[in-house]
N, CA, C and O atoms as CSV, one atom per row, in Angstrom:
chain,resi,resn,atom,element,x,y,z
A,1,UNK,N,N,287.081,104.838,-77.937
A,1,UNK,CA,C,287.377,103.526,-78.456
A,1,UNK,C,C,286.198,102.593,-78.148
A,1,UNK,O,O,285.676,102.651,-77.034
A,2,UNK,N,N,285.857,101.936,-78.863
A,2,UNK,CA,C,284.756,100.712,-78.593
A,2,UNK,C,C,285.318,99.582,-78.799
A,2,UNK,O,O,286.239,99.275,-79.557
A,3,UNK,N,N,284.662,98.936,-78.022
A,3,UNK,CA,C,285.063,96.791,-77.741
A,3,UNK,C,C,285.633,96.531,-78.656
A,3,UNK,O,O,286.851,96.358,-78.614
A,4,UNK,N,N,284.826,96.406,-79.923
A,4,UNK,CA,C,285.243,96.108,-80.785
A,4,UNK,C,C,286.725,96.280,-81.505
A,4,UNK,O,O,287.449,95.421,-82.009
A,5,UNK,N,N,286.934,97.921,-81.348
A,5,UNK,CA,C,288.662,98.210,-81.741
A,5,UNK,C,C,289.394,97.487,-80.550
A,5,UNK,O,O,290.360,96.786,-80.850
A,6,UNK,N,N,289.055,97.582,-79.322
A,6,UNK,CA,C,289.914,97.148,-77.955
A,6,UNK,C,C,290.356,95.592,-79.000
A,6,UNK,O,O,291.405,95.458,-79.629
A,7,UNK,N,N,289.478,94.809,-78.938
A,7,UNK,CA,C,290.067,93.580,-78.997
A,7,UNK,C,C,290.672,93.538,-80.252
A,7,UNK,O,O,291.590,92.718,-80.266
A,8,UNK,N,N,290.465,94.239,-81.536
A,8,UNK,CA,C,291.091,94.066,-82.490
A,8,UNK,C,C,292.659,94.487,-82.323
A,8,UNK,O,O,293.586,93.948,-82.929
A,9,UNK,N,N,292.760,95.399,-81.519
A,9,UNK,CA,C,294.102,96.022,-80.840
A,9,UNK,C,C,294.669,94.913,-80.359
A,9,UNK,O,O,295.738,94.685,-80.925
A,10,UNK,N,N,294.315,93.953,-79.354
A,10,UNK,CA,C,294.561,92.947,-78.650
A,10,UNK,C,C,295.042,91.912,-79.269
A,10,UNK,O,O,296.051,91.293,-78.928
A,11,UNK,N,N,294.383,91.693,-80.149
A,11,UNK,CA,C,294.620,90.250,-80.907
A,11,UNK,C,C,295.845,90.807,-81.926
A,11,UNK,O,O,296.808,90.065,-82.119
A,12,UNK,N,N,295.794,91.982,-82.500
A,12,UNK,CA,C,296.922,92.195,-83.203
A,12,UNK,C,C,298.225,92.299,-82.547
A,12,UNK,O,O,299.303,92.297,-83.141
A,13,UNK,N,N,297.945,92.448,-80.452
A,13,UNK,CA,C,299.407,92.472,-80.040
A,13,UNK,C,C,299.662,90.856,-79.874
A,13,UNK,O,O,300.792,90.432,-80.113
A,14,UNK,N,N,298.664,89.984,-79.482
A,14,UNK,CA,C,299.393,89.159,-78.595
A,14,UNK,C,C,298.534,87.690,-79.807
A,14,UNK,O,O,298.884,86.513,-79.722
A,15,UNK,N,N,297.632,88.103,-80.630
A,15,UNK,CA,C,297.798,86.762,-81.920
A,15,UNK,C,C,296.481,86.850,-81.219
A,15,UNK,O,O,296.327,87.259,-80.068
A,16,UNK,N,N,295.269,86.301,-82.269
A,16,UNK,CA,C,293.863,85.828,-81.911
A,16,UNK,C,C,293.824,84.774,-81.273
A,16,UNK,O,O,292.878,84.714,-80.488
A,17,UNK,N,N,294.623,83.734,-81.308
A,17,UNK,CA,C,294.673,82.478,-80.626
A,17,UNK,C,C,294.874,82.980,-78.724
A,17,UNK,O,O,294.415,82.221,-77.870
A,18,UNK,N,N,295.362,83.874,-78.446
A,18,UNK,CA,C,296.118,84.359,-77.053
A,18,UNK,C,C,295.358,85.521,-76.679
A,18,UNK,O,O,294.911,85.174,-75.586
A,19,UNK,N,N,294.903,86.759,-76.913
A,19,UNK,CA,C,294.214,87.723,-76.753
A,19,UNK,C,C,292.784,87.237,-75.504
A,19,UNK,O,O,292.648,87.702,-74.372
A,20,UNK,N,N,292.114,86.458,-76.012
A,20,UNK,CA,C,290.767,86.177,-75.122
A,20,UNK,C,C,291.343,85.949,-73.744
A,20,UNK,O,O,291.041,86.413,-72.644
A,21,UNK,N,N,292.323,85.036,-74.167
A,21,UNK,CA,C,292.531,83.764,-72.794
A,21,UNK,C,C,293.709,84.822,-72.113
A,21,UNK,O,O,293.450,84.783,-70.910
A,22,UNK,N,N,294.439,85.399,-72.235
A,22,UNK,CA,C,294.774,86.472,-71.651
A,22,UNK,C,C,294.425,87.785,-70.824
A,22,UNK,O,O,294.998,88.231,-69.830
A,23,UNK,N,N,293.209,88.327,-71.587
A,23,UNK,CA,C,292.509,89.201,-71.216
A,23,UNK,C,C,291.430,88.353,-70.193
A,23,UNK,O,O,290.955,89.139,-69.374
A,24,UNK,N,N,291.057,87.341,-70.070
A,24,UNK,CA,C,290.870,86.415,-68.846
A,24,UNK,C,C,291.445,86.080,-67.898
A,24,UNK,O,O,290.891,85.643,-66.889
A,25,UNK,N,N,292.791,86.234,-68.057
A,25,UNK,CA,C,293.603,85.389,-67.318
A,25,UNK,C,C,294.842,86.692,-66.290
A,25,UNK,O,O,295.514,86.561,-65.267
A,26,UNK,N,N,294.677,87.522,-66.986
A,26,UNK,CA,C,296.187,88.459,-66.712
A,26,UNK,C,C,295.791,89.274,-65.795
A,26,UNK,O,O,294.789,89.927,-66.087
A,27,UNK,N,N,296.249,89.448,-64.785
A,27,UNK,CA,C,295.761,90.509,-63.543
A,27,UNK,C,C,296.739,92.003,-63.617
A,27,UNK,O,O,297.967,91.969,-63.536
A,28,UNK,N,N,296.109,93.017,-63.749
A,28,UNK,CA,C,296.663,94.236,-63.723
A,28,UNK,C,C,296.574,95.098,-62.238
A,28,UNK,O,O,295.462,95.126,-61.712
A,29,UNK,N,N,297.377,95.599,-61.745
A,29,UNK,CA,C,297.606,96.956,-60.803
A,29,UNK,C,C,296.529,97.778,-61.039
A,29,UNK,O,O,295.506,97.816,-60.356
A,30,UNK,N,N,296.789,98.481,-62.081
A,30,UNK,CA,C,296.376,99.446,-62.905
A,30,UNK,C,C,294.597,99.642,-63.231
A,30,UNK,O,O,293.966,100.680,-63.429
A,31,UNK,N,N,294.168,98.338,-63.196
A,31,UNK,CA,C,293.024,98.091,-63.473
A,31,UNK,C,C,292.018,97.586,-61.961
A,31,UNK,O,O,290.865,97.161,-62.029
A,32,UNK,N,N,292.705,97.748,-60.851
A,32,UNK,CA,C,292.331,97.641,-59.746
A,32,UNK,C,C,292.382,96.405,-59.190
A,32,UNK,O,O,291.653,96.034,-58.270
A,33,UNK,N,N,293.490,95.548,-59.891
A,33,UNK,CA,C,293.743,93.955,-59.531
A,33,UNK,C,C,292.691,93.302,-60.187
A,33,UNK,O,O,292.263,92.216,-59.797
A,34,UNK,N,N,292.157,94.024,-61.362
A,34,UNK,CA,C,291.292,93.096,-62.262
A,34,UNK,C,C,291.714,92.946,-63.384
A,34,UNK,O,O,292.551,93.727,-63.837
A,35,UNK,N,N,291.151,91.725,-64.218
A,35,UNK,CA,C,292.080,91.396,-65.592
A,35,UNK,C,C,291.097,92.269,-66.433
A,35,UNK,O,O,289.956,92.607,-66.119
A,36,UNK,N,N,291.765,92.547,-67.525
A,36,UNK,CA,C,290.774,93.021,-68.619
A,36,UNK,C,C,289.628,92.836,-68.855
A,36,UNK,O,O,288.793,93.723,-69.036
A,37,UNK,N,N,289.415,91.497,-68.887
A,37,UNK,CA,C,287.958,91.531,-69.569
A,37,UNK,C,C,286.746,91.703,-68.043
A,37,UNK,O,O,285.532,91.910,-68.040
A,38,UNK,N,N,287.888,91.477,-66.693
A,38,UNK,CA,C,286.394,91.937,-65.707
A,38,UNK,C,C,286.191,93.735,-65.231
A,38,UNK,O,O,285.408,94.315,-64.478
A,39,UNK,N,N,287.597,94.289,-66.309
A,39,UNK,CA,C,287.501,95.620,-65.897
A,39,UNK,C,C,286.316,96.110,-67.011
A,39,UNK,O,O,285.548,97.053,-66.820
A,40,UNK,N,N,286.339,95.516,-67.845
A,40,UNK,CA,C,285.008,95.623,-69.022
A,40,UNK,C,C,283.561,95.572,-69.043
A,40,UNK,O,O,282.563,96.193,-69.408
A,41,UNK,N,N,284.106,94.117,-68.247
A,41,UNK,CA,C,282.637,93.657,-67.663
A,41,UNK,C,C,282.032,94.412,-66.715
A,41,UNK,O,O,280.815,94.229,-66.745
A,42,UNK,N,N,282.457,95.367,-65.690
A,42,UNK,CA,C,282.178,95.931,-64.662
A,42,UNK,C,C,281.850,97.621,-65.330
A,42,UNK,O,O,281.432,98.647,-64.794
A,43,UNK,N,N,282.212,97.337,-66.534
A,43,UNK,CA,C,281.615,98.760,-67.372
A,43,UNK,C,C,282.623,99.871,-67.369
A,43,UNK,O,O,282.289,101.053,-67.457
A,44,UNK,N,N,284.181,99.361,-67.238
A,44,UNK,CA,C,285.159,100.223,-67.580
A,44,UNK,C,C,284.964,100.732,-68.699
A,44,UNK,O,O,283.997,100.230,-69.271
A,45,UNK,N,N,285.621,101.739,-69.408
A,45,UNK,CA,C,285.870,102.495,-70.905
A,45,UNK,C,C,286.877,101.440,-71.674
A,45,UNK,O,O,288.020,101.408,-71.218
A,46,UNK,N,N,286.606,100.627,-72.721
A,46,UNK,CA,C,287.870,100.557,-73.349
A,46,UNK,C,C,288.752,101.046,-73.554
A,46,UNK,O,O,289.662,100.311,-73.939
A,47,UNK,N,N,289.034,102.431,-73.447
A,47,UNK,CA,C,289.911,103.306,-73.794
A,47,UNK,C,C,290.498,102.823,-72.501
A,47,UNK,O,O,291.247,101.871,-72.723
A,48,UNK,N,N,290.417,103.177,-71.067
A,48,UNK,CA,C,291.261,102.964,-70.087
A,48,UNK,C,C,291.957,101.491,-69.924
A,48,UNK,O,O,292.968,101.232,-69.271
A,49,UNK,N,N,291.246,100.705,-70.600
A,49,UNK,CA,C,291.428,99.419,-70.186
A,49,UNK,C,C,292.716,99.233,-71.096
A,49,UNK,O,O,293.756,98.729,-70.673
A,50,UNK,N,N,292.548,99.657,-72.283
A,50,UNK,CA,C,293.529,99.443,-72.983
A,50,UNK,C,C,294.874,100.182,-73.089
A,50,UNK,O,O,295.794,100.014,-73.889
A,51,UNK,N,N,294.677,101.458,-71.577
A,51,UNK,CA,C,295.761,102.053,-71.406
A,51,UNK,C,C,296.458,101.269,-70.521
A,51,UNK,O,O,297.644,101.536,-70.324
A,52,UNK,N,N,295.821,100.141,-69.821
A,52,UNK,CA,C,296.249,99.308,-68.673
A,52,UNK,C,C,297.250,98.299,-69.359
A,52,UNK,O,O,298.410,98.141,-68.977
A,53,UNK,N,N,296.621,97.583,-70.496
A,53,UNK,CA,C,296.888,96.688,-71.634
A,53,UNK,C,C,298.064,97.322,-71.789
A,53,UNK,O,O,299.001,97.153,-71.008
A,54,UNK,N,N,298.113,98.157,-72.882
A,54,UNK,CA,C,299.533,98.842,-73.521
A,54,UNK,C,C,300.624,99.001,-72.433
A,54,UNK,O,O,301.806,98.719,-72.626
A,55,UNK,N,N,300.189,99.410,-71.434
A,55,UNK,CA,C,301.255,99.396,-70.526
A,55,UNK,C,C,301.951,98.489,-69.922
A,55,UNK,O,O,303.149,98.577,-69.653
A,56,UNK,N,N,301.130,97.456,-69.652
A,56,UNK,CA,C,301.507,95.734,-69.022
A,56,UNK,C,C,302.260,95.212,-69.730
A,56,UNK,O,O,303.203,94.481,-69.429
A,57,UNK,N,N,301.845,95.599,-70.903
A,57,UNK,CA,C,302.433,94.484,-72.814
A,57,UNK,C,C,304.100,95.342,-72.839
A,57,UNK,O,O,305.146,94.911,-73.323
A,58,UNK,N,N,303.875,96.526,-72.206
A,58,UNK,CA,C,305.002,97.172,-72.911
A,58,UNK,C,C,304.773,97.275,-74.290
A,58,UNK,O,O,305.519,96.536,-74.932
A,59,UNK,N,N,304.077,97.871,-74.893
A,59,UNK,CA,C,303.918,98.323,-76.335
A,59,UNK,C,C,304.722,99.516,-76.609
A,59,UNK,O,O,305.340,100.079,-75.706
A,60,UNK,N,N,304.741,100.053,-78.212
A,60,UNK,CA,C,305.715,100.795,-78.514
A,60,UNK,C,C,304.483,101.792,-78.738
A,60,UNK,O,O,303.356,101.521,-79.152
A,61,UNK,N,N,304.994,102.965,-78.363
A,61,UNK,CA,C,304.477,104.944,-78.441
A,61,UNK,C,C,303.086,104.385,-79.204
A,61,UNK,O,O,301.979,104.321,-78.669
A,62,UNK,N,N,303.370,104.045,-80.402
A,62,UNK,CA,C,302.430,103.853,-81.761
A,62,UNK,C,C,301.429,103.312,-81.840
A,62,UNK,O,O,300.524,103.524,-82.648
A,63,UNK,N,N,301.508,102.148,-80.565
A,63,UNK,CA,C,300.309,101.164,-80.253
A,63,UNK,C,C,299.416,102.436,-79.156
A,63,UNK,O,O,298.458,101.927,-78.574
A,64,UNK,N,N,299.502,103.036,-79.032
A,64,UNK,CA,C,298.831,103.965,-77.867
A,64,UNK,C,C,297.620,103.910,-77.968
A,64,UNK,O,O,296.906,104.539,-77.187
């Protein structure tokens, strides 16, 4: 997965207006008590990050 799909994923769960400021703002377990965008910044995989995401959001199977 690349950045680019991550956030398009993102904004389609939680609205373009909410996605940024979320992924700024939201602290995950999962991601080592970091929010999304500093598990990114620190050169995580989108792919993992967004397994952190889907899971926090509670998304359905499909969003995987």
């Amino acid at each position: 997965m690349r950045h680019t799909e991550f956030w398009q994923r993102l904004e389609a769960a939680l609205g373009s207006g909410y996605a940024r400021s979320w992924a700024q703002m939201f602290v995950m377990a999962d991601l080592g008590g970091r929010t999304a965008q500093q598990a990114l910044d620190a050169g995580e995989s989108p792919k993992d990050v967004w397994a952190a995401v889907w899971a926090a959001l509670e998304l359905p199977a499909s969003e995987r």
